[in-house]
C-alpha positions, 0 to 999 in steps of 0.5 A: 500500500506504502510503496509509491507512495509519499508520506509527510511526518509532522514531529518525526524526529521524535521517538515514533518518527525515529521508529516509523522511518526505521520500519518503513524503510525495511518493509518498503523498498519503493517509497517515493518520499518520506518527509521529515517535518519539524522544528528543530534543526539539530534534531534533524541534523542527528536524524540525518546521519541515520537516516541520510539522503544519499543512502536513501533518496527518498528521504526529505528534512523540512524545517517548519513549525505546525503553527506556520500554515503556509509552510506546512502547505508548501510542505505537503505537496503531492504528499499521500499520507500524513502522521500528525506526531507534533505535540507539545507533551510535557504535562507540567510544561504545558501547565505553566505554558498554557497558551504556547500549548494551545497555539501548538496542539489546537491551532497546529491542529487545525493548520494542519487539517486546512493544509491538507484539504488544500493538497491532494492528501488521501489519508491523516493519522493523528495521534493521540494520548491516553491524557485525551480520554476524561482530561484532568490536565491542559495537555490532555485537554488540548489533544481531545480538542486536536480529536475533536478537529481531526474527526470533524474534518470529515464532515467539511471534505466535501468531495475530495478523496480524504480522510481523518482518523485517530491513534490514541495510545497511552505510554510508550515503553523506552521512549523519550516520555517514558519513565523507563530511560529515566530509571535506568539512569537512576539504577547507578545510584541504587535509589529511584524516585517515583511519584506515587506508589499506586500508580499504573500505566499501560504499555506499548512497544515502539514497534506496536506503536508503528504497526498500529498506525500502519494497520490505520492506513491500510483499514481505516475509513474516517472518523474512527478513534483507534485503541490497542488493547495492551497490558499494563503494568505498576510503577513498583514492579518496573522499579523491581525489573529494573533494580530489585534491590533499590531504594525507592524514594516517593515525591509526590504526584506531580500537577495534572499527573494522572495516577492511572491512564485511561484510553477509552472513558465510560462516555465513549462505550456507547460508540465503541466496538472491540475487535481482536486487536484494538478498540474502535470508538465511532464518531457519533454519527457512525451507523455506517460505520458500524456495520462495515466494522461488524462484517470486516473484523467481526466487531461487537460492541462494548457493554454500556458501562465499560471503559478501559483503564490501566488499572482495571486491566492485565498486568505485566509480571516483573518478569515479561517487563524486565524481558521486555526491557533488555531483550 
């Protein structure tokens, strides 16, 4: 499906970016263009000795903010598909700098969605965050108003071949967000910090990152949320699997910290269906949808009072965590 095809990644030099580019290049060895589209020159330096131009000629690195509307019109060209990466993702970071959130995940939101129905784009991924489903916090606020634009650009289409979609997903084990890079570091000192015993968080590889979006693209039709259905862990059994034996020092929940993640809240169950893999919550007006759904992947609707929250949820022994870790 990807061969031929041109595909722009907005924050790609990112955890998931890094992944996705590692990915695609080994799965499809005709790529017409894969575009790198961020802010930060040095990281695109750094990305670009990995992945550089003259090994692969489909590659492309594009300075632009998402705030800046004209260049990402520029930018997006004859560009096939779109992964929505770019974010503003610090949760005390965007508590103290709620404006400069806003302007980045709502408005970038937005540009990104008229830049697209300008360009001949066949397909956009957005991706979300566990923070977007019952927000407590702006982060998590401004990524469900992000959703909530991606799911309405399908009504404003009008004619063109387009079409908008959801990847939520809660923490992504080794990445830059995750608390694990961190605990390592802190394995030499023999004492981690963590903020509240209790806590829980689901998991997510990178990879399982990646091929989720990458089944969106093959089998999405518009309008859907996308939620994997992934084990969780608890914060105390991470510490033993990384450093059984250290201290562990408790600080505290931090402001608009979560103590479990939800990924899909009672309020969404109603629209809602589950399949083998993932979760599908429906835009409301979706009895179209449903059906596709039913007859495709054999999908059932939820219970009426289900939700998926980390904390209700599979967990992960300190065993499957440690070989998850350092294999």
């Amino acid at each position: 499906m990807l061969n031929k095809k041109s595909i722009l990644i907005t924050g790609g030099t990112g955890s998931f970016g890094k992944e996705w580019v590692k990915h695609i290049l080994k799965k499809y060895k005709k790529i017409k263009r894969l575009v790198i589209f961020s802010r930060d020159e040095l990281k695109q330096f750094e990305m670009e000795q990995e992945f550089s131009i003259k090994k692969y000629p489909c590659m492309r690195y594009f300075i632009g903010d998402i705030r800046d509307r004209d260049r990402l019109t520029m930018a997006l060209r004859d560009i096939d598909y779109v992964i929505h990466a770019a974010a503003l993702k610090q949760v005390p970071t965007a508590e103290y700098n709620p404006i400069e959130t806003i302007k980045t995940n709502i408005i970038g939101a937005q540009n990104l969605i008229e830049a697209c129905l300008e360009n001949k784009v066949k397909k956009v991924v957005a991706l979300s965050t566990d923070k977007a489903s019952s927000p407590i916090n702006l982060y998590g606020a401004t990524k469900l108003c992000s959703d909530k634009l991606f799911i309405a650009a399908n009504n404003i289409k009008g004619k063109k071949k387009i079409s908008f979609l959801i990847v939520r997903y809660g923490n992504v084990m080794g990445s830059r967000g995750s608390v694990i890079p961190s605990f390592i570091k802190s394995k030499k000192t023999g004492s981690l910090t963590i903020t509240d015993k209790r806590m829980t968080r689901f998991n997510l590889t990178l990879l399982n990152s990646v091929e989720m979006v990458e089944w969106s693209f093959k089998n999405s039709i518009g309008g859907e949320i996308f939620v994997p259905k992934i084990p969780s862990y608890k914060i105390l059994d991470l510490a033993k699997a990384i450093c059984p034996n250290c201290k562990i020092k408790t600080v505290g929940i931090r402001t608009g910290e979560k103590l479990h993640e939800e990924l899909v809240s009672i309020g969404e169950s109603q629209n809602t269906l589950e399949t083998k893999k993932y979760y599908i919550i429906l835009p409301t007006q979706h009895k179209s949808l449903l059906s596709i759904y039913k007859k495709k992947f054999k999908a059932k609707k939820v219970d009426k009072e289900f939700f998926f929250r980390s904390n209700k949820n599979r967990f992960l022994s300190v065993s499957e965590i440690k070989k998850l870790i350092f294999q």
